[in-house]
C-alpha positions in Angstrom: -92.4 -13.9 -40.2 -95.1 -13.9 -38.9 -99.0 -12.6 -40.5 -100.4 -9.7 -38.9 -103.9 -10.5 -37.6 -107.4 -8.5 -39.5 -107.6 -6.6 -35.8 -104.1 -5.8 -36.1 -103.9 -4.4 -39.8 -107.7 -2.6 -38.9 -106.4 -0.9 -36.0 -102.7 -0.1 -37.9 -105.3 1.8 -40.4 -107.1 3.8 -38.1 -103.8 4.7 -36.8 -102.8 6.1 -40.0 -106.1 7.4 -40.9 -106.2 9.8 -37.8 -102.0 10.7 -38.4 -103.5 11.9 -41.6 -106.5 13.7 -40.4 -103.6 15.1 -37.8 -101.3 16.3 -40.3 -104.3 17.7 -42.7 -105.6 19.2 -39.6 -102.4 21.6 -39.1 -102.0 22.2 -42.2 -105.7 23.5 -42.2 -104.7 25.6 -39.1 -101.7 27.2 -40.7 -103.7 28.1 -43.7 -106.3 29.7 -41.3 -103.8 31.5 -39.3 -102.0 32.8 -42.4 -105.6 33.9 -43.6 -106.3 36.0 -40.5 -102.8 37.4 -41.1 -103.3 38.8 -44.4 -107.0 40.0 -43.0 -105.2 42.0 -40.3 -102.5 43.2 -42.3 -105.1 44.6 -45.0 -107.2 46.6 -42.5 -109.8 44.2 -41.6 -109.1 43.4 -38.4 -112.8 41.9 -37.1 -112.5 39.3 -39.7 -109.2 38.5 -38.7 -109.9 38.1 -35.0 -113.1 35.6 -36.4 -110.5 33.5 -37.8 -108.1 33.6 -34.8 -110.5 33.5 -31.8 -111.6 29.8 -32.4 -108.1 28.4 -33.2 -107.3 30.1 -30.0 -110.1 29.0 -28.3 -108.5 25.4 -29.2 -104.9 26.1 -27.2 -103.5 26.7 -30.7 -100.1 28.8 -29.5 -99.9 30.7 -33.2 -103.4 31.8 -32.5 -103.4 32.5 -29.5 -100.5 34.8 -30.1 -101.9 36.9 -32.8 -105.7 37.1 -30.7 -103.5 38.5 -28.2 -101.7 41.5 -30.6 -104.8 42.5 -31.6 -105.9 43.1 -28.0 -103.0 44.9 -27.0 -103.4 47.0 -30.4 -107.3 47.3 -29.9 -108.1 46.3 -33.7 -110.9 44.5 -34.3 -112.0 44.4 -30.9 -112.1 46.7 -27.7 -108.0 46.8 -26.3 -107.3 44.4 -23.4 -104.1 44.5 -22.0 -104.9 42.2 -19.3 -106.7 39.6 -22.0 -103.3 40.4 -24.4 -100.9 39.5 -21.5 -102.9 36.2 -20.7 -103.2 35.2 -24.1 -99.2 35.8 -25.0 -98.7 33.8 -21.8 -100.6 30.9 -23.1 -98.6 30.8 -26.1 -95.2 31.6 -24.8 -95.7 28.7 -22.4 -96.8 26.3 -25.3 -93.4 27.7 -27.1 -94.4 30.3 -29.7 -90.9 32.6 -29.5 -92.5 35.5 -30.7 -95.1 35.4 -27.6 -92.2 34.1 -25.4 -90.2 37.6 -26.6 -93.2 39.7 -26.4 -93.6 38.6 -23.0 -90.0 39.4 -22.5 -90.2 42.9 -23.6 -93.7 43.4 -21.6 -91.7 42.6 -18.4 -88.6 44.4 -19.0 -90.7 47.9 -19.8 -93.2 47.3 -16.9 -95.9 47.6 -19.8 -99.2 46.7 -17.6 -97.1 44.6 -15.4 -94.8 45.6 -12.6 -91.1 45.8 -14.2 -89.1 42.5 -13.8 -85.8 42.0 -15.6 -85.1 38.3 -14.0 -88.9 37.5 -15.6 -88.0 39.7 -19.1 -84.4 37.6 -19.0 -86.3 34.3 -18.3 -88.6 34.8 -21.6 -86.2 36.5 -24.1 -83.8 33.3 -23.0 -86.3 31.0 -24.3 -87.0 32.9 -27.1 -83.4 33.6 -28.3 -83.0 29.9 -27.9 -85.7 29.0 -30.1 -83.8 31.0 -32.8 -85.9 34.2 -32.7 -83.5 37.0 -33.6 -85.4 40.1 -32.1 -84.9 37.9 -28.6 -81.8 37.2 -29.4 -80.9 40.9 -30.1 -82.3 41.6 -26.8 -80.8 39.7 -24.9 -77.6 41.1 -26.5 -78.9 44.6 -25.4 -79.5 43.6 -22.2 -76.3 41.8 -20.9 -74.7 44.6 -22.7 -75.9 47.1 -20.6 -76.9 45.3 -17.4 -79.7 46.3 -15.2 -81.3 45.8 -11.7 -80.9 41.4 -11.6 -78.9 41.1 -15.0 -75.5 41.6 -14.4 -73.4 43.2 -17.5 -71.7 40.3 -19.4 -70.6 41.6 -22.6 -69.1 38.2 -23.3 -72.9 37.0 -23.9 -73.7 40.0 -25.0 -71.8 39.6 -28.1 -72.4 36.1 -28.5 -76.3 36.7 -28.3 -75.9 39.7 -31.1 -73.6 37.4 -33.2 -76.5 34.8 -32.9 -79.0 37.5 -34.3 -76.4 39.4 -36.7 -75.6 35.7 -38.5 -79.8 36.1 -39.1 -79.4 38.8 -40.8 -80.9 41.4 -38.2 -79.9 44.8 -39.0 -78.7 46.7 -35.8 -77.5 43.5 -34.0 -75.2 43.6 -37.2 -74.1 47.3 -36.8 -73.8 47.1 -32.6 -71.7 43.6 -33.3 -69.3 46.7 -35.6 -69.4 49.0 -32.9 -68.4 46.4 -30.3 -65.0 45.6 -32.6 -65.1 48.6 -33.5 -64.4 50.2 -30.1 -63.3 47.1 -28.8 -65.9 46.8 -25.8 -65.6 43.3 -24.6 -63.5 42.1 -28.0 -60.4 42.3 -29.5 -60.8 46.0 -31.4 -60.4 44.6 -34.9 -61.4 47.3 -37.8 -61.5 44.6 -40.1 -64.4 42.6 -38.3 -65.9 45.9 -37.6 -66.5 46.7 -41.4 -67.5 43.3 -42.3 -70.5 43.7 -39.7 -71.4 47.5 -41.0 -71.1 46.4 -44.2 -73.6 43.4 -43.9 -75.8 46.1 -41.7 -75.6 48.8 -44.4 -76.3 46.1 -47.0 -79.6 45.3 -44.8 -80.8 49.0 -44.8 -79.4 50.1 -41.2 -78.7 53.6 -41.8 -76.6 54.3 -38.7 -74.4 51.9 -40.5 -74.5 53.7 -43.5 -73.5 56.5 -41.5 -70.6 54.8 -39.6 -68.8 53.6 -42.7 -68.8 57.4 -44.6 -67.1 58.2 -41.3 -64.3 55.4 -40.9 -64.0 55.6 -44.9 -63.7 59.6 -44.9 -62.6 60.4 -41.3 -61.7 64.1 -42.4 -65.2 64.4 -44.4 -63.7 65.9 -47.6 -62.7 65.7 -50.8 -59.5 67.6 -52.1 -61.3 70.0 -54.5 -65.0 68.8 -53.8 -68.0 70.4 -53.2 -69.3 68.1 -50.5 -68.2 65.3 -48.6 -68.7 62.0 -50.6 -68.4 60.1 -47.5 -71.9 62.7 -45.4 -73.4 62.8 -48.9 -73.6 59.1 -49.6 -75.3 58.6 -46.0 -77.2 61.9 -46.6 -78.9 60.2 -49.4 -79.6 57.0 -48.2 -81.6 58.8 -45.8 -79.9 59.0 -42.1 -81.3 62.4 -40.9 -77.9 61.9 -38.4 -75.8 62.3 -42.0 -78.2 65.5 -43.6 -78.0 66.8 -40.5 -74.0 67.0 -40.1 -74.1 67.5 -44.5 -75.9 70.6 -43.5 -74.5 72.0 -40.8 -71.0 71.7 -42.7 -72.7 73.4 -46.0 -73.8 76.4 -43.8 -70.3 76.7 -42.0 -68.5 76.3 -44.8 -66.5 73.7 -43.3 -64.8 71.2 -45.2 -66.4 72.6 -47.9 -68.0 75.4 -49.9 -70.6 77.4 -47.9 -73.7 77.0 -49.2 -77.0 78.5 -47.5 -79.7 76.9 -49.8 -77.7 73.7 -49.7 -77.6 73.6 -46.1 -80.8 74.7 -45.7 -82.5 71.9 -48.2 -80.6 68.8 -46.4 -81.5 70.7 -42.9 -85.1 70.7 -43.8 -84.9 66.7 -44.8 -83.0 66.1 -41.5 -86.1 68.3 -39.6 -88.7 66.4 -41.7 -87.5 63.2 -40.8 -88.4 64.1 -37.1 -84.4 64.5 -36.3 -84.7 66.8 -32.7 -81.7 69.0 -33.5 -82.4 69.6 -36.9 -86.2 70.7 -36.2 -84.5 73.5 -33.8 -82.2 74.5 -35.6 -84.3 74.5 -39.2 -87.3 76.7 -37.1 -83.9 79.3 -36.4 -83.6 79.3 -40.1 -86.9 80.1 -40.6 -87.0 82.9 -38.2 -84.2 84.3 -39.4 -84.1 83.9 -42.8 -80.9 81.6 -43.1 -81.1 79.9 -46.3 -84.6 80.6 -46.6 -87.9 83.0 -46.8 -88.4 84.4 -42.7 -91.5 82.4 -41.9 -92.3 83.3 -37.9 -95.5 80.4 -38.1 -93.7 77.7 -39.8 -90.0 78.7 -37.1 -92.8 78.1 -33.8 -93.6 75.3 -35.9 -90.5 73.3 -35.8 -89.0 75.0 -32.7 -92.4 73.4 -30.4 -91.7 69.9 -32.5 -88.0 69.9 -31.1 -89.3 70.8 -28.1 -91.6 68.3 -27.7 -89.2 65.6 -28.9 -87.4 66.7 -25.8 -84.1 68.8 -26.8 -83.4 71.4 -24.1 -82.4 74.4 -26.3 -85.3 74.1 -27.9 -87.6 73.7 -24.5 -85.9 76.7 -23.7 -86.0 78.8 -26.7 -89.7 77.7 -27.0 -90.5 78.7 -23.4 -88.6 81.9 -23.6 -91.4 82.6 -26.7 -93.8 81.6 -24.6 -92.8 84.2 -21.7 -92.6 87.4 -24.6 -96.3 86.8 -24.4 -98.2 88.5 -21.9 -100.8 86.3 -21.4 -100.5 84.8 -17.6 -101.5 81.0 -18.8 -98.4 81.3 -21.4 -96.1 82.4 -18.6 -96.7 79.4 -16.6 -96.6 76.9 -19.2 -93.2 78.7 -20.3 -91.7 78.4 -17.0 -92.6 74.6 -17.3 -90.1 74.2 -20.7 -87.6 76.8 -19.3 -87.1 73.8 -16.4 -87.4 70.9 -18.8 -84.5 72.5 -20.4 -82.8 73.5 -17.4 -82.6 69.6 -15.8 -81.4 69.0 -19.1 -78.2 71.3 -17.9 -78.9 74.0 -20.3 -77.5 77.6 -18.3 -79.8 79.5 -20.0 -83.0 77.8 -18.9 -81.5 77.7 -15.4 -81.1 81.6 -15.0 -84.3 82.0 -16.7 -86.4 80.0 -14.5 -84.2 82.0 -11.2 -85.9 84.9 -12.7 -89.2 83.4 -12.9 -88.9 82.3 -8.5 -87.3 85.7 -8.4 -89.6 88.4 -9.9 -93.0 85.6 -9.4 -93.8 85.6 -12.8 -95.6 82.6 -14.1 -94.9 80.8 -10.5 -95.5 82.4 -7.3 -92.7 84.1 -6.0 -90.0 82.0 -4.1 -86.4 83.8 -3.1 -85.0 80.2 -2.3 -85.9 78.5 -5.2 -84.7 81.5 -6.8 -81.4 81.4 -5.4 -80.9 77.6 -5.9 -81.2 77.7 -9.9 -79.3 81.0 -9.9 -76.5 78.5 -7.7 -76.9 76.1 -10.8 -76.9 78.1 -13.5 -73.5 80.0 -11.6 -71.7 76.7 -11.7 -71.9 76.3 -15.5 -70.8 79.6 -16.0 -73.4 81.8 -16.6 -72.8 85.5 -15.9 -75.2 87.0 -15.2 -77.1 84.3 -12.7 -73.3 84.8 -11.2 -74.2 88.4 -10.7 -77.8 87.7 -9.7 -76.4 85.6 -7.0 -74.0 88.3 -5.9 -76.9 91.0 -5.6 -79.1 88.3 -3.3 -76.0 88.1 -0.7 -75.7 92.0 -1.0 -79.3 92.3 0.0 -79.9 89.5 2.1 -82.4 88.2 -0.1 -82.7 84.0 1.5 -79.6 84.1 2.6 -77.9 86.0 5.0 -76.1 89.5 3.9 -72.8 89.2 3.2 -71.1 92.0 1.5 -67.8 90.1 1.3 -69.2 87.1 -0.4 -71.3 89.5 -2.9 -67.9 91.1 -3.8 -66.3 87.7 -4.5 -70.0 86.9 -6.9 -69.8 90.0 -8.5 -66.2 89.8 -9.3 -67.0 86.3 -10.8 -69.6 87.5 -12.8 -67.2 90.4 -14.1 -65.0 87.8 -15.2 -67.6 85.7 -17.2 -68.5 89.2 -19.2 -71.0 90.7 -17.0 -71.8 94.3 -18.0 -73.9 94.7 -14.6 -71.3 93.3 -12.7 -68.4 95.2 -14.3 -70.4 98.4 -13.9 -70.9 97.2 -9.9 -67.4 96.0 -9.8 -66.5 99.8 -10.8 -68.3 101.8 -8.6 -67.3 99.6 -5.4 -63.4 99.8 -6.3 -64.5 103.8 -5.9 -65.0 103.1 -2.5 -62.1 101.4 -2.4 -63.3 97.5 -2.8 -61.4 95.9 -5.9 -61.1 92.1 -7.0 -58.1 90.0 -6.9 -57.4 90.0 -10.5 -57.8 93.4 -12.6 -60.7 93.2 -15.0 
């Protein structure tokens, strides 16, 4: 064999020499960047950016990832969403998967860039390849549903939430359940479906938690218990879905022995833990004094919180409160939750709001408005919008008179339990008008 020349063994040193300056190097980055991560996580964002921005400033894709959190965050310096965007680009392109998913995400909600699902697919594909779970989850989401450029394929779907599930994420775990569960795109198979809740229950998903009190206690009793094992277990691990349904059966007495204060306790954790029905329905206990002291401040309270979360009984109940006052700024703003509620479907809302166009209180007066969300509320079944109705065709009020038609409206509204209309109903059949059916 033959000797390796002195140029040949000096240059094979320098060779190794800068390998190890290389690998030192990295490791030096990696120490830096985990640095700046306990900096950030601690509160002390500036420093944190320091550390990153020069890293970054290097093409380092970790760095440039985390610079570009903490402009889309606005900790430690001014928020950027453009600089954010760029920088997550630069690092999903160099193949961080957590930049290549944010990216993902940022395209699929339009978030400072116009919408794009073929973009958001293109990013959470290279991500969920790379073995990032969230991505991977995503991607399950999205095939699952389908959108505007991804067509539903539940076949990937559940391979792409198996991918994350066998990581350990949480609610690809419990939606992997629900799809054997239900049998969307799988064989149903209970057994599968309980391995996977299980495994999601085990990793703190509480909507798993939920689901297995359910399939393990369908009826949600005990022969001789006080409360449901199956609602009480889930109660306590703290799914405000569980205390919610725990209360609701305590103050029914259904399944179990009524019990106000109960009901009222696991109602208030339910309402605490920002659960929309529960808030409504906890502020009705409060004003009423269900299970509890009346408290008129603390009932507004929770009733405007439900509202705001965006359930329609309580937009409605909250702008009905808002209309007992007399002041006109309240009566415009309560006309503006009586219709949130009312596209929501809720009957109520839609007959209060035809009074609002009708008598011009808190809007300015419009009969045809008026008579379009009495129509609405009409065809769920609402009385007395049904008689309202009847009285606009009587009187010719944005629609032509029509006795005939008014009859047939006011007979409706008899029907639903109208007192106005039965009353009407009664004194027409005097002058010998009647309805088909006898009231």
């Amino acid at each position: 064999m033959r000797l390796q020349s002195r140029h040949t063994r000096a240059a094979l040193r320098w060779v190794a020499i800068l390998a190890a300056g290389a690998i030192a190097s990295a490791c030096s980055d990696r120490h830096r960047i985990a640095q700046g991560i306990d900096l950030y996580g601690s509160g002390r964002a500036k420093e944190a950016v320091a550390v990153w921005q020069p890293l970054a400033s290097a093409g380092n894709a970790d760095a440039e990832f985390f610079l570009a959190t903490a402009y889309a965050e606005g900790k430690g310096v001014a928020r950027d969403p453009l600089l954010a965007m760029d920088l997550y680009r630069k690092s999903a392109e160099a193949g961080q998967v957590r930049a290549q998913y944010n990216l993902g995400v940022t395209y699929l909600k339009g978030d400072g860039v116009p919408s794009s699902p073929r973009e958001a697919l293109r990013w959470l594909k290279q991500s969920a390849m790379g073995g990032y779970a969230d991505a991977q989850y995503a991607l399950g989401l999205l095939y699952g549903d389908g959108m505007e450029d991804v067509a539903q394929n539940l076949e990937l779907s559940r391979k792409w939430l198996t991918s994350a599930a066998a990581k350990n994420h949480p609610r690809a775990q419990f939606l992997l359940g629900r799809l054997y569960l239900t049998g969307s795109g799988v064989t149903r198979d209970r057994k599968k479906a309980t391995f996977w809740f299980v495994r999601a229950a085990k990793n703190g998903e509480p909507d798993a938690v939920y689901q297995l009190a359910v399939m393990r206690d369908p009826g949600n009793r005990i022969p001789g218990g006080r409360q449901t094992s199956a609602l009480s277990t889930a109660a306590r691990s703290g799914f405000p879905k569980a205390q919610y349904d725990l209360a609701t059966s305590l103050l029914a007495g259904k399944g179990m022995a009524k019990d106000l204060a109960a009901g009222a306790d696991w109602m208030s954790k339910a309402a605490d833990a920002g659960y929309a029905p529960a808030l409504f329905d906890y502020g009705i206990m409060l004003r009423d004094g269900v299970g509890r002291m009346r408290d008129s401040a603390a009932a507004a309270h929770y009733i405007e919180r439900s509202a705001n979360a965006g359930y329609g009984p309580a937009q409605y109940e909250f702008g009905r409160s808002l209309q007992s006052s007399r002041e006109g700024a309240h009566q415009a703003e309560a006309v503006e939750w009586l219709q949130k509620a009312a596209t929501q479907g809720n009957a109520e809302a839609m007959n209060a709001v035809g009074y609002a166009y009708f008598d011009g209180v808190g809007v300015q007066r419009n009969l045809a408005n008026a008579r379009e969300w009495f129509e609405r509320a009409s065809a769920a079944g609402h009385a007395e919008a049904t008689y309202m109705l009847g009285t606009m065709y009587a009187n010719g009020e944005s629609v032509a008179k029509d006795g005939s038609q008014a009859m047939k409206l006011y007979c409706a509204a008899a029907q639903l339990g109208s007192d106005r209309a039965r009353a009407m109903v009664a004194s027409k059949r005097n002058g010998g008008l009647a309805c088909e059916q006898r009231l």
